[in-house]
ROMAR-336930 format. One line per 4 residues: their letters; for each residue x, y negated, z negated of N, C-alpha, C, O. Coordinates in steps of 0.1 Angstrom, whole numbers. Atoms other than C-alpha are relative to their C-alpha. Example, Ala and Ser with C-alpha at 12.3 -4.5 7.8 and 13.67 -1.06 7.14 Angstrom:
2
as) 9 12 0 123 45 -78 9 -12 0 19 -12 -7; -9 11 0 137 11 -71 -8 -11 -8 -3 -22 -9
This chain:
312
xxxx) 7 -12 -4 1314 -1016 -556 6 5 13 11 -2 22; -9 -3 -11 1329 -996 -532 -13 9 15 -25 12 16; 12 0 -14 1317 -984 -494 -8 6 -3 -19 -1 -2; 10 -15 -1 1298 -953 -500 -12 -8 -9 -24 -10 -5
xxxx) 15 8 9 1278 -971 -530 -8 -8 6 -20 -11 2; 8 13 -7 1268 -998 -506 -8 6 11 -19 1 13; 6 -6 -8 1258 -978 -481 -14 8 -5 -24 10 1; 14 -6 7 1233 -963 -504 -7 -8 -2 -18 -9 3
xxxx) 15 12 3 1216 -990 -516 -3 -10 13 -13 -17 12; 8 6 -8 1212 -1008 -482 -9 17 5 -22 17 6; 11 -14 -5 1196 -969 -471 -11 -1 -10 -22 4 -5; 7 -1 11 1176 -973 -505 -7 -12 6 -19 -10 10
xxxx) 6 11 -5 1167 -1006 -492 -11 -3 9 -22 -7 8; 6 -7 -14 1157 -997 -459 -10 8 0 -20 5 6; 5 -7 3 1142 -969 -470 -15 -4 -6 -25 1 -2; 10 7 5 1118 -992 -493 -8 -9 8 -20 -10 8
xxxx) 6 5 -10 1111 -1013 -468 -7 3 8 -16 -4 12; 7 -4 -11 1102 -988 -445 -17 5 -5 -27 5 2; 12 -6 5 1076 -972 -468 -11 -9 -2 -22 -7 0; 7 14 5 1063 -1005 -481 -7 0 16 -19 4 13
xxxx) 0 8 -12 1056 -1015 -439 -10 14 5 -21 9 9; 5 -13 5 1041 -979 -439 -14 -3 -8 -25 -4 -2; 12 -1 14 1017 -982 -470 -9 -11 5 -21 -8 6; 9 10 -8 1004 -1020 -454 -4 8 11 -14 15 9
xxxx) 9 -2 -6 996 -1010 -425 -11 12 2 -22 9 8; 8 -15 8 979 -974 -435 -11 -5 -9 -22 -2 -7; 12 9 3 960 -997 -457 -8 -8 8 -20 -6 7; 7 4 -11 948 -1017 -430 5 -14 -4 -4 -21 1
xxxx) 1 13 8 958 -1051 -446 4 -8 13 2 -20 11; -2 6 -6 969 -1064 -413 -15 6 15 -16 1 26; 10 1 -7 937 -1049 -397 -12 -6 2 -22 -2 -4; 9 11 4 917 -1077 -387 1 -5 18 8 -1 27
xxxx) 1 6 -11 907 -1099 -358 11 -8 8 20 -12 0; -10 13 -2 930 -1125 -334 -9 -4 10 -18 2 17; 9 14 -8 917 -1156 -318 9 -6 12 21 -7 13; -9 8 -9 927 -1173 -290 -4 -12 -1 -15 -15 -6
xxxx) 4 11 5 932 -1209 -290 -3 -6 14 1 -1 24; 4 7 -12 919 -1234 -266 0 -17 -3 -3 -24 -13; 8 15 5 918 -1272 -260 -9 -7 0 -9 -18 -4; 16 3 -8 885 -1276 -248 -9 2 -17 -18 -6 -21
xxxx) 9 -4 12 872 -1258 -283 3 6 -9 -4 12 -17; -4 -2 12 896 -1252 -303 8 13 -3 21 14 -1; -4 -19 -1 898 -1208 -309 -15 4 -3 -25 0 -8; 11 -10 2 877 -1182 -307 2 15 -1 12 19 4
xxxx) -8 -13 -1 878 -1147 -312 2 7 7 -9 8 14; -5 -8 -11 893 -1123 -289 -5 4 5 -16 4 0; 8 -11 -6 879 -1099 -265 2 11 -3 14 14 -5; -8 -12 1 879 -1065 -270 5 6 -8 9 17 -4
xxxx) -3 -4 13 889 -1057 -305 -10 3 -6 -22 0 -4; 8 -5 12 879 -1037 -334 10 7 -10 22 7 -8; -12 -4 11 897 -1021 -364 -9 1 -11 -21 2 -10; 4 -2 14 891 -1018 -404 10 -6 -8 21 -2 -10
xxxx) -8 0 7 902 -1040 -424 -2 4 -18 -10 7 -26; -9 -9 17 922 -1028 -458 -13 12 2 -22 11 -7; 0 -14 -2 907 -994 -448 -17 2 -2 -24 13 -3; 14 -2 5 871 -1003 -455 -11 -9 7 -23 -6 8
xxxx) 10 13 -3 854 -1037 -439 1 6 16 11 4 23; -8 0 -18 851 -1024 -402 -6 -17 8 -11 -26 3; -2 13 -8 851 -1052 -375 -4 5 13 -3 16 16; 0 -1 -14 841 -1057 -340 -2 -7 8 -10 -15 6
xxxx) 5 17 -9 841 -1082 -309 -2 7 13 4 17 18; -2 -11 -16 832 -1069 -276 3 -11 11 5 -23 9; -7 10 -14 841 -1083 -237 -2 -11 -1 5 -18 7; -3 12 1 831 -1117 -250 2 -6 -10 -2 -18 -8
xxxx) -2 1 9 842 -1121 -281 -8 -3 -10 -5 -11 -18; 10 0 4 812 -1117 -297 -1 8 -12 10 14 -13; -8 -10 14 811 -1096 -333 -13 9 4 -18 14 -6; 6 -17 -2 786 -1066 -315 10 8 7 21 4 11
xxxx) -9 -10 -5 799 -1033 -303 -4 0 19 3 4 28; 5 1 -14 780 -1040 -270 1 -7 5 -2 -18 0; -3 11 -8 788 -1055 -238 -7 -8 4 -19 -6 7; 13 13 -4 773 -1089 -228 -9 9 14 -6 14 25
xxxx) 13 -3 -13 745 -1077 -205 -7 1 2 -12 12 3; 11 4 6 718 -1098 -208 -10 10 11 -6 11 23; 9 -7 -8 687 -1075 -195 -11 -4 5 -12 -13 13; 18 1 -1 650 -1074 -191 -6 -1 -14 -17 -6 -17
xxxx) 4 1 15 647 -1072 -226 -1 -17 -12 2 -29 -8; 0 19 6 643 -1104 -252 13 -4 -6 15 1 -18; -12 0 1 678 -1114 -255 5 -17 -9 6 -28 -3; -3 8 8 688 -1136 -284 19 -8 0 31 -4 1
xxxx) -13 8 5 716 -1162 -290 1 -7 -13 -4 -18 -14; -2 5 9 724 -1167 -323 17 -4 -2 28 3 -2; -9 8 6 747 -1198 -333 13 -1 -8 15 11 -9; -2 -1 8 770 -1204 -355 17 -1 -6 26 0 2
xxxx) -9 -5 2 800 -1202 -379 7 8 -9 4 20 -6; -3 -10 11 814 -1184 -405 -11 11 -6 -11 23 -5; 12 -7 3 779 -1176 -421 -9 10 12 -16 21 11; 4 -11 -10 769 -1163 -386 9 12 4 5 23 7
xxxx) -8 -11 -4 803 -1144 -378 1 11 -17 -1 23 -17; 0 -10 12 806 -1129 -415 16 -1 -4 21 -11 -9; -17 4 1 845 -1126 -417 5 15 -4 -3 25 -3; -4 -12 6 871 -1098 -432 -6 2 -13 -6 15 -14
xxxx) 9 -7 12 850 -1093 -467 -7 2 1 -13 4 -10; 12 -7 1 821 -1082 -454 4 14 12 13 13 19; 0 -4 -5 816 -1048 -437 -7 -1 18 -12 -12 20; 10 6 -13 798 -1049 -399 -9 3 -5 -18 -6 -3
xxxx) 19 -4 -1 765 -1034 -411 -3 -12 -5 -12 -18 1; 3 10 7 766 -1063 -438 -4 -17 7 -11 -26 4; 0 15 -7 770 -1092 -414 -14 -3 4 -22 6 7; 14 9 -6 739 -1119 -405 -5 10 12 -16 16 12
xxxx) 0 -6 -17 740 -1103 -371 -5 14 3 -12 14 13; 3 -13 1 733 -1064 -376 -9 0 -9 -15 11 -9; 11 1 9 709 -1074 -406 -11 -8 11 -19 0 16; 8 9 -10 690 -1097 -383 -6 10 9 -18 14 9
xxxx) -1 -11 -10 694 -1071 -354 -6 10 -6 -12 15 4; 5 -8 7 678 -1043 -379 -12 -9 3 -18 -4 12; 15 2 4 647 -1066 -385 -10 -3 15 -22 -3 16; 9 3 -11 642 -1076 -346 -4 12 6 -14 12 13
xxxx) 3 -3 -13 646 -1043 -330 13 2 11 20 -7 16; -11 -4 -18 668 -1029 -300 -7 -8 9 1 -13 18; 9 5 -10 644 -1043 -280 6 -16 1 4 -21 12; -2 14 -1 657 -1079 -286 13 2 -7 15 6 -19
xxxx) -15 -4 1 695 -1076 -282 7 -13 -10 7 -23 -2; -2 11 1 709 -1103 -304 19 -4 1 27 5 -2; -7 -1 -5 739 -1118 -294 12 -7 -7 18 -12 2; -4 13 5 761 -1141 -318 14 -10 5 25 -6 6
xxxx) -8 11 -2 780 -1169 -309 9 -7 -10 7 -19 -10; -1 5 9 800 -1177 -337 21 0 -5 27 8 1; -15 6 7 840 -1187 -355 -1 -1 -13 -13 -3 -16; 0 4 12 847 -1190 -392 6 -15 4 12 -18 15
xxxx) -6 13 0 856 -1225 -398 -5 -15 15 -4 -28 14; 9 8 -1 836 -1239 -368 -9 -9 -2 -19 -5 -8; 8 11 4 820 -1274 -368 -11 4 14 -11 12 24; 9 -1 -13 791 -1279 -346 8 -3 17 6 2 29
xxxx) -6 1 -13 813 -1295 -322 5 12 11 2 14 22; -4 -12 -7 833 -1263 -317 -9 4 5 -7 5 17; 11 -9 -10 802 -1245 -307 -7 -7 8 -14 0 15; 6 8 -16 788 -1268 -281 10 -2 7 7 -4 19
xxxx) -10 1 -11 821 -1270 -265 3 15 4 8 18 15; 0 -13 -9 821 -1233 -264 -10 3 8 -10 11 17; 16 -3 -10 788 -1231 -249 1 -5 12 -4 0 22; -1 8 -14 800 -1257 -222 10 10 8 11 11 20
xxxx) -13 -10 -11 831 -1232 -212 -11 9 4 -14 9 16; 8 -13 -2 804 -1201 -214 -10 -2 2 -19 5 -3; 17 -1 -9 773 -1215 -195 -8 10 -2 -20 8 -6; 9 -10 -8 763 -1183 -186 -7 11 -11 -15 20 -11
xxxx) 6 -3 15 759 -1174 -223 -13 -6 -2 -20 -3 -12; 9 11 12 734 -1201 -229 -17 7 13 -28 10 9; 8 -4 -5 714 -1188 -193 0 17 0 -6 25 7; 3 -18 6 713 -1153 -202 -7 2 -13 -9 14 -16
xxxx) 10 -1 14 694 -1155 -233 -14 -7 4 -17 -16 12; 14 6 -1 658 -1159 -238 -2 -8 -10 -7 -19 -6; 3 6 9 657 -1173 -271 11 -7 -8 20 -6 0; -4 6 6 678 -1192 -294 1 -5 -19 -7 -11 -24
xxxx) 0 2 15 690 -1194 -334 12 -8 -3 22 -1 -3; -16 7 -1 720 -1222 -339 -6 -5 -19 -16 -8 -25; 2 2 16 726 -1226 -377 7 -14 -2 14 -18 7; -7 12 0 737 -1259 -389 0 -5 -17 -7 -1 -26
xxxx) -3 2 13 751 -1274 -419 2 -13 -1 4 -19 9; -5 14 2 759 -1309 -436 15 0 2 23 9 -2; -13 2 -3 791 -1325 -422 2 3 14 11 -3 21; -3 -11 -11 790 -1303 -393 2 -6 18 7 0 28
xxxx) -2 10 -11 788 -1333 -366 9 -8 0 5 -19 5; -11 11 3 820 -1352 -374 10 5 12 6 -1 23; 0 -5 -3 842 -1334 -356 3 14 8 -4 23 5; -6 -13 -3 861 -1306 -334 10 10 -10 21 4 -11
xxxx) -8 1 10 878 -1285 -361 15 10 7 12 22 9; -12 -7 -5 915 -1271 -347 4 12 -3 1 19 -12; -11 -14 3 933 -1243 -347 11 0 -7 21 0 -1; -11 4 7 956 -1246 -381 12 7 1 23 1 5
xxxx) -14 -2 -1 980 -1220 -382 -5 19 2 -16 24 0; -2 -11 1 989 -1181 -377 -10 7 -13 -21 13 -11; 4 1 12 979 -1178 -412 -14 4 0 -19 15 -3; 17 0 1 939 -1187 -408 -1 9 10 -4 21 8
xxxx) 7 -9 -13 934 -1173 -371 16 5 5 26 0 9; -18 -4 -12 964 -1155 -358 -2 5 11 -6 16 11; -2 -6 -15 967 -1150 -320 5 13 1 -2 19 10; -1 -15 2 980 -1116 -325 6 7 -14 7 2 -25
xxxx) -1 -11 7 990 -1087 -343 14 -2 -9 24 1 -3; -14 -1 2 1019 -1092 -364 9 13 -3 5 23 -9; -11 -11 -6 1051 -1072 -355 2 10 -14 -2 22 -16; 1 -2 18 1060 -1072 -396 -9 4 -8 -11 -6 -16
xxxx) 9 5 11 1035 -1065 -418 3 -3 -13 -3 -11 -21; -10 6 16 1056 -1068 -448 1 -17 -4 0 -24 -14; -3 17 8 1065 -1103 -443 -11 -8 7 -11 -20 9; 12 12 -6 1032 -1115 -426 -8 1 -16 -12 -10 -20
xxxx) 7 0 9 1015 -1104 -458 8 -8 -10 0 -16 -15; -8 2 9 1043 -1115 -480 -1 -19 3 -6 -27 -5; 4 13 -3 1042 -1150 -461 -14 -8 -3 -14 -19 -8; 15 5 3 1002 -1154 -465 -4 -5 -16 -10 -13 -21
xxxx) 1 1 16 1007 -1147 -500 5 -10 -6 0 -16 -15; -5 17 2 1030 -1177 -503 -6 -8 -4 -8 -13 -15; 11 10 -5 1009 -1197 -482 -7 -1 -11 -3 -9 -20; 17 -3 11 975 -1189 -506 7 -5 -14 2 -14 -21
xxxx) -6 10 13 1001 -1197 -536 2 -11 -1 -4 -18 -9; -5 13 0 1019 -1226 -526 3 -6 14 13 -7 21; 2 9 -11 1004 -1245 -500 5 -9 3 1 -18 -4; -8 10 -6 1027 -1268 -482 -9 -14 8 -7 -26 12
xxxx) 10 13 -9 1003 -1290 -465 -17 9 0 -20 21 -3; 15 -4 -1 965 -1286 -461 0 0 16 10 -1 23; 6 -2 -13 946 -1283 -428 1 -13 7 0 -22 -1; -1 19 -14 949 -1317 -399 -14 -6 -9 -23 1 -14
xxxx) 11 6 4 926 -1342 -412 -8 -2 9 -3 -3 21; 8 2 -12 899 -1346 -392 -5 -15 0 -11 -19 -10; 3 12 -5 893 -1378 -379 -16 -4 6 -17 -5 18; 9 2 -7 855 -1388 -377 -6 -10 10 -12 -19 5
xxxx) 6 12 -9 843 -1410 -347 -8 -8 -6 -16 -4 -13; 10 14 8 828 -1446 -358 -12 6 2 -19 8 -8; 13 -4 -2 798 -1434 -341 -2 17 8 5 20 18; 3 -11 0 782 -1396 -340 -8 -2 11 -16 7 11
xxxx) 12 -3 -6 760 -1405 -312 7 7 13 -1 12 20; -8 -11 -9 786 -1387 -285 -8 13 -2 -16 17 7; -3 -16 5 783 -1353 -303 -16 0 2 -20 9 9; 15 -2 3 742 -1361 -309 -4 0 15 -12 8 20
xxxx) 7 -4 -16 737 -1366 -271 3 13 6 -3 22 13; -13 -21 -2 761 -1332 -265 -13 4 -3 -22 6 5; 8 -10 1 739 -1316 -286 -16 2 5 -21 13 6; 12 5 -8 703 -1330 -271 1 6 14 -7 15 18
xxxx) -2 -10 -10 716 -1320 -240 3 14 0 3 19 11; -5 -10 -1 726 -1288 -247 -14 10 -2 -18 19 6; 10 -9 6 696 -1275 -267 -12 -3 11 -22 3 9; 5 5 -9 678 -1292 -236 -2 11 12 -12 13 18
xxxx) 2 -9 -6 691 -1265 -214 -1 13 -5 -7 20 3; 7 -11 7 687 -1237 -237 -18 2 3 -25 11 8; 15 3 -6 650 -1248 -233 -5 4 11 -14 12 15; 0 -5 -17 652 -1248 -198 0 11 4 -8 15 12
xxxx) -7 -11 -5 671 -1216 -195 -17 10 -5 -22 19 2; 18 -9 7 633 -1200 -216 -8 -5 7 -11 -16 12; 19 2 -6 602 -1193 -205 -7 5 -10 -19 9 -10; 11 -2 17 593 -1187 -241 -2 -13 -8 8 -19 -11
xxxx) 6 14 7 575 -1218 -261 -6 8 -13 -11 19 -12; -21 2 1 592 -1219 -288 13 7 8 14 19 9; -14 -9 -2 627 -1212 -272 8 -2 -8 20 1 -4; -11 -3 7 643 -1217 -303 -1 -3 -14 -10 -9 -19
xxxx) 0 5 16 651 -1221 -339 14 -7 -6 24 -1 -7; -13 1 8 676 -1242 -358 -7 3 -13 -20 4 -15; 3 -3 17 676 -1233 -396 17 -5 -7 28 -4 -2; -11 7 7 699 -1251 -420 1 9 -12 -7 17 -17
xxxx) -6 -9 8 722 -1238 -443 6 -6 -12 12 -17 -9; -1 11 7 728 -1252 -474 12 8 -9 12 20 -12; -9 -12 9 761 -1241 -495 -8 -2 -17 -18 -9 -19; 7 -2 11 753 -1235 -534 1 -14 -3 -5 -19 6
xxxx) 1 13 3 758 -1271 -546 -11 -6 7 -18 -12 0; 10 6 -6 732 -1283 -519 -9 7 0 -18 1 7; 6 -7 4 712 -1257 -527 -9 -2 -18 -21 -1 -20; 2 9 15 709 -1270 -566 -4 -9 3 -14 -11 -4
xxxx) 0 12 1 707 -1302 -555 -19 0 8 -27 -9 6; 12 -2 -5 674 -1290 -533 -8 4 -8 -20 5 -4; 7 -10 8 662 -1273 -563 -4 -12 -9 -16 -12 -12; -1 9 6 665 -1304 -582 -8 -10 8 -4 -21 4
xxxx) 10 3 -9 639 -1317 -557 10 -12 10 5 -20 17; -14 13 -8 672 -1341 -541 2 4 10 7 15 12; -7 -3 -17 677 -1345 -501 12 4 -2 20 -3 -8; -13 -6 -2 706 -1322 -494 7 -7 14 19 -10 14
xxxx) -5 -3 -11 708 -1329 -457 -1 -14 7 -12 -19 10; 3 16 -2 720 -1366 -444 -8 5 14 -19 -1 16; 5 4 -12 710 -1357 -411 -10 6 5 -12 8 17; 11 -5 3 679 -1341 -419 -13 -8 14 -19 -1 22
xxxx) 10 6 -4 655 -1369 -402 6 2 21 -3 3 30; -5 -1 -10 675 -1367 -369 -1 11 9 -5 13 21; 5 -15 -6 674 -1330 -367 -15 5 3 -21 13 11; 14 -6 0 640 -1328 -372 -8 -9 13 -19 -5 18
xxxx) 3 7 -13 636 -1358 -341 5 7 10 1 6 22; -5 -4 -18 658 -1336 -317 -14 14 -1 -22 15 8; 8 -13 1 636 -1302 -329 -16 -3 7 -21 5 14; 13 3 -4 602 -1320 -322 5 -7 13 -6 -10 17
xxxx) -7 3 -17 618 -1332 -286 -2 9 4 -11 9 12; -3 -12 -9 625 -1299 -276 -13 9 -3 -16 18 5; 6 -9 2 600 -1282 -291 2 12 -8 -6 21 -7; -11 -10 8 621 -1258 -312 -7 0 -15 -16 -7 -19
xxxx) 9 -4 17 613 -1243 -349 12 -11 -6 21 -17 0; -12 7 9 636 -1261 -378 -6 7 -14 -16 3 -19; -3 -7 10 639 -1241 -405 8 -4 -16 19 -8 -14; -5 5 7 648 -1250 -442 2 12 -7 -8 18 -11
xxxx) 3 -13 9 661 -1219 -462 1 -3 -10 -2 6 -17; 4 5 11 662 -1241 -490 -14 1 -7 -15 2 -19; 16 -1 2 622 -1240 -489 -6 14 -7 -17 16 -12; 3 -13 -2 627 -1200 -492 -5 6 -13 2 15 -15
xxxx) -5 -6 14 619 -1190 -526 9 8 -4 16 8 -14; -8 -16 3 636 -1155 -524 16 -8 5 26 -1 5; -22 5 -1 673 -1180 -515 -2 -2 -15 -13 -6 -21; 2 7 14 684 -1185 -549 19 -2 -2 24 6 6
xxxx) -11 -3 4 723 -1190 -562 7 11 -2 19 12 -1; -9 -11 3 729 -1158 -572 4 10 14 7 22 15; -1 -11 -14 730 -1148 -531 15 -8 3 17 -10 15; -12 6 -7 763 -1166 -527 13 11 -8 10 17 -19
xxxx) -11 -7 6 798 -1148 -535 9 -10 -5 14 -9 -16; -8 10 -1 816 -1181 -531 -8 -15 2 -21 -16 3; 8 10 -1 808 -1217 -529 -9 -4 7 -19 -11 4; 10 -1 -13 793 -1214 -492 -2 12 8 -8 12 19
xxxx) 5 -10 -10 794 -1178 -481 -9 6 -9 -7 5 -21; 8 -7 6 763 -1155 -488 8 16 -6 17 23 -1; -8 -15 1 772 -1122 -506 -11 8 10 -22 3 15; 6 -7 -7 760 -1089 -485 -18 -2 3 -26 -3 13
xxxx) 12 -3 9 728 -1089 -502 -10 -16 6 -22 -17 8; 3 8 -3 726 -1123 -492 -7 -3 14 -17 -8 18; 2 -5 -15 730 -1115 -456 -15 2 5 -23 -3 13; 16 -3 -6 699 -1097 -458 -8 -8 -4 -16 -9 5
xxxx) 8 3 -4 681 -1117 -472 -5 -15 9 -16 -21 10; 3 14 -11 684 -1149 -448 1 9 9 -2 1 18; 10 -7 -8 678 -1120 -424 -11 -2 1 -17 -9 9; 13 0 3 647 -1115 -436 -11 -13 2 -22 -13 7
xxxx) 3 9 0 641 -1149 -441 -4 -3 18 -15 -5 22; 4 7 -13 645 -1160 -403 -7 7 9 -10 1 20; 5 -10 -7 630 -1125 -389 -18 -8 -5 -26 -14 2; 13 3 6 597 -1135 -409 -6 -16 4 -18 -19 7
xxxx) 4 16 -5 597 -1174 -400 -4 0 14 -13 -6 19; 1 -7 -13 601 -1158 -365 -19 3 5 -28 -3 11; 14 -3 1 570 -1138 -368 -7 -8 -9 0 -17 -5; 10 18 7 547 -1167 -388 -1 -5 14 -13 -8 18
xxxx) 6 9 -7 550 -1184 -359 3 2 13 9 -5 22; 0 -8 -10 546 -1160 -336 6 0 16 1 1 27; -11 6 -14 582 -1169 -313 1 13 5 3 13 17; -5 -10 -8 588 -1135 -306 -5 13 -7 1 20 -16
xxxx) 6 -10 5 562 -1109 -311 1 17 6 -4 27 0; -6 -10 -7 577 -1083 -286 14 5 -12 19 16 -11; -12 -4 10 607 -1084 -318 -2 3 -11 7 9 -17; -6 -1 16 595 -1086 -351 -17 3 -4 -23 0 -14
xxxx) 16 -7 3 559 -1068 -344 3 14 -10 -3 16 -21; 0 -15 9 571 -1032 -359 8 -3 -11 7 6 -19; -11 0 5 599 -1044 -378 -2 -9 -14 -12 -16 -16; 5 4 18 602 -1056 -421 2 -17 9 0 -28 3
């Protein structure tokens, strides 16, 4: 093949490339969140970001990486901390209105700002060790909703790779997409094993203390609620009248300590299987209604009647 022809087809080349790199990001496929990682707790998500991803799910974290559009700045008002991880942050396939957090936030009310605290892929660990960097998160709220799941006390879960949480923006989008898509094909290794401690009573005094000063930090009785989350298999298995949750009797000894609600949305009639999209996230629909659910358990037992007096 001689020069001129070659010349064309690397311009042809180029040319494809460029439009391709073009068309991704115009799509949005690389618009999405980045985390920072830590050793203390792992990652969390960024400050300061927002976007749409693939041109439709918008996103948002504000000055503390938090998934509202508004800045931490706890007021006079009833100012909520809700827990959590995946099921509380929501992720790239849900839109923002969709997420836990803005369903929730609908049924309390402006009046009670809610605030969430939350990571996909977070164990409980992670989130008590971020609570210990961000003190000032735990005394600025009045009240308290930490979600909890089986397994969830073993331990801290890491920061795998670019891939799950990426620290930033990539340069490429061509070959970051093209790389993921690999990845998702033909996974080279799985995630670090996690290594559980012989004994959980570390993590259980962690969290005793923790939810200890949450307490403290309120002058509202209840100052809080855990509610468990059960994925669909544990869900069946609840239905099937079978303990889902080993650490069920434990949770329910720290809750009556502190004084705190404990929540089973297994109990809920209106949870049912067909609110999951996947094996453990809820679809939108779902969203709302374990909104609903913990706005209503809320009001029942009358934790926060300044929030969920006018509201479904």
């Amino acid at each position: 093949m001689k020069g001129p022809r070659w010349r064309w087809v690397a311009l042809g080349v180029i040319s494809l490339l460029g439009l391709t790199e073009s068309v991704i990001r115009q799509a949005g496929a690389i618009s999405f969140p980045v985390y920072v990682r830590s050793a203390e707790f792992g990652y969390a998500p960024g400050r300061n970001q927002q976007g749409t991803f693939l041109a439709t799910n918008r996103w948002v974290f504000n000055d503390r990486g938090m998934g509202v559009e508004r800045p931490w700045n706890p007021s006079k008002l009833t100012d909520i901390l809700l827990i959590g991880n995946s099921i509380v942050m929501g992720g790239n396939p849900y839109d923002h209105k969709d997420k836990l957090t803005p369903q929730l936030q609908a049924r309390l009310g402006n009046d009670c700002p809610v605030w969430p605290v939350a990571a996909g892929g977070w164990s409980t660990v992670n989130e008590m060790r971020f609570l210990q960097a961000n003190p000032d998160l735990m005394t600025g709220t009045d009240f308290f909703i930490w979600a909890q799941m089986p397994g969830q006390m073993q331990a801290l879960n890491p920061w795998v790779s670019e891939n799950v949480h990426p620290t930033q923006a990539p340069l490429w989008a061509t070959g970051y997409v093209v790389r993921k898509a690999l990845a998702a094909r033909f996974p080279s290794t799985g995630p670090p094993a996690l290594i559980a401690p012989a004994d959980l009573s570390a993590h259980h005094q962690k969290l005793d203390e923790l939810l200890g000063r949450l307490v403290h930090s309120s002058k509202r009785r209840p100052a809080g609620m855990i509610f468990l989350y059960p994925d669909r298999a544990q869900l069946l298995r609840a239905m099937a009248g079978k303990e889902w949750l080993e650490d069920r009797q434990y949770l329910q000894r720290m809750a009556e300590a502190h004084g705190i609600m404990l929540i089973d949305v297994t109990r809920f009639p209106q949870w049912n299987e067909l609110l999951y999209k996947d094996p453990v996230h809820p679809t939108a629909e779902g969203n709302a209604v374990l909104a609903a659910i913990l706005a209503r358990a809320l009001q029942a037992a009358g934790a926060l009647p300044d929030c969920t007096k006018n509201h479904r």
